[in-house]
N, C-alpha and C positions, 0 to 999 in steps of 0.2 A: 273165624277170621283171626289171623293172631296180628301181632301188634310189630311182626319181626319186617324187616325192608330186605328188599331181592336185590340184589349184589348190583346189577342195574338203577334200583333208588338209592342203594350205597353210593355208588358213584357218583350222581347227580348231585346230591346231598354235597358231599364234599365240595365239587365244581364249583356247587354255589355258596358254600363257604370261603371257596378261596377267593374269588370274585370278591366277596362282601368284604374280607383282608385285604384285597388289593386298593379298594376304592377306599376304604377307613384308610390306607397306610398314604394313599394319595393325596385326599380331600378334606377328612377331618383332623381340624387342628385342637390344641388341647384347650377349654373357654379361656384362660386368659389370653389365649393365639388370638381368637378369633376378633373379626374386625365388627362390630357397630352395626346391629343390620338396618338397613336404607326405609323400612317397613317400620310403620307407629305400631301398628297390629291389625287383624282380623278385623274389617270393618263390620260385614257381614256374609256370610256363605245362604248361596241362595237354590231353592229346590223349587218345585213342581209341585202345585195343589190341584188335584180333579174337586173340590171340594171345599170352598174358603172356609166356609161354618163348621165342617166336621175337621179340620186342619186346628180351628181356631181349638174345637172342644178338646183335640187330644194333645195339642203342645201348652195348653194353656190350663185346662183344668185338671188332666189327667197328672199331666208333667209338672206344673205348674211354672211355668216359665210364663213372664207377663206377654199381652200382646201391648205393644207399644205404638204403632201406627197400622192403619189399613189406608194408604192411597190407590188412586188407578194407575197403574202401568205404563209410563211415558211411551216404549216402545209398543203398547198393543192398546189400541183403543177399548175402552171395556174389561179388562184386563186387571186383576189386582195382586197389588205390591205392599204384603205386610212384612212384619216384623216381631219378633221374641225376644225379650232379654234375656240372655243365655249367663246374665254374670258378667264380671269384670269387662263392663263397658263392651262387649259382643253380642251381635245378634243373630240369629237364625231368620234368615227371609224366605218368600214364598210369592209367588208368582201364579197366579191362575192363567188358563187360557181359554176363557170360554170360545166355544165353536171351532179349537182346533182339536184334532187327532192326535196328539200326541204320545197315542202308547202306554204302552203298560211302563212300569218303569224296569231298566235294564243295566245290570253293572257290562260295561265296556272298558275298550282302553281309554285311557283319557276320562274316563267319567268319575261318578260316585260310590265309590266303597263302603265307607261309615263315616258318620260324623260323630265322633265321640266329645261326651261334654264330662266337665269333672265334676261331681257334685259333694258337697260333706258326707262322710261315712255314715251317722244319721240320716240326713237327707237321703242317702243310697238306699237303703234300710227300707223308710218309709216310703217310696216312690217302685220299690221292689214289691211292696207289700198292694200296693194301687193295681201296677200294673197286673199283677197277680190277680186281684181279685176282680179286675176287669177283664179277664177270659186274654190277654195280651201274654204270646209265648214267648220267653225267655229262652236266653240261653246263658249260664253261669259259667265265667271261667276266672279261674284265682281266686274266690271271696271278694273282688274288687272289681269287675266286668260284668254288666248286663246288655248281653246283644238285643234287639229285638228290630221289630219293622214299624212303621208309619203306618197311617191309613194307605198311602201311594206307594208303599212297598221299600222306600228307602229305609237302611239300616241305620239304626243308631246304635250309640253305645253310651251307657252311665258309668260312669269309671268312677270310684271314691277315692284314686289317688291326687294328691294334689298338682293342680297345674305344674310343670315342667316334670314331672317323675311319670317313671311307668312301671309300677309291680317292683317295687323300691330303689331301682335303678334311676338317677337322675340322667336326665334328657334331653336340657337347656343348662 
């Protein structure tokens, strides 16, 4: 398989570069343009547990992000609504549903892609080093990116860049 694109992904390619010119030249304004946003921040991004206590062992001991609260689920009786400190005042939440069906987990429109967290370059280091040695498959891209999956299949991602940069490009 070579790495060359058929005149066909050529063109696409382009389409959707120009697209992404169009909408940067329409919508992005330069940061001192831009206005105040209406948002404190991230209160919490919330996912799907088959499993509280193994949710609990792999974002907390593996990952080492604290768990910070486990209540039950206002909207599901029986139901529980934890939480992880992800850093700078964010959390990772998690939702059980015992006795419903809810599936295997599935990227859609509208749904879950990654959650990507930023951690210290050390910290990246050594949380590479866990995951690794806990049989947990990796995927590396730039020296600063570790994709991988959850126990429930959701992607995350460790980034060692620092909040608002991506791959030394500032972002915010």
């Amino acid at each position: 398989m070579t790495n060359e694109l058929t005149a066909e992904e050529t063109r696409r390619a382009q389409e959707h570069e120009e697209q992404r010119d169009r909408i940067r030249a329409e919508h992005l304004k330069p940061a001192g343009a831009r206005p105040a946003s209406s948002a404190r921040g991230l209160h919490h991004t919330a996912l799907v547990s088959s499993d509280v206590e193994a949710t609990v062992r792999f974002y907390q001991d593996l990952l080492e992000f604290p768990l910070t609260e486990l209540i039950e689920n206002r909207d599901y009786p029986g139901s529980s609504h934890f939480f992880f400190d992800i850093g700078n005042s964010n959390l990772l939440a998690f939702f059980d549903f015992p006795g419903l069906d809810v599936g295997p987990y599935a990227e859609v429109l509208g749904g879950l892609h990654h959650v990507a967290i930023s951690v210290e370059p050390t910290r990246w280091e050594h949380l590479r080093t866990k995951l690794t040695d806990a049989g947990i498959e990796l995927i590396e891209h730039s020296d600063v990116s570790l994709y991988f999956r959850d126990p429930d299949g959701a992607r995350l991602e460790l980034i060692a860049d620092p909040l608002g940069e991506m791959y030394g490009s500032h972002v915010l």
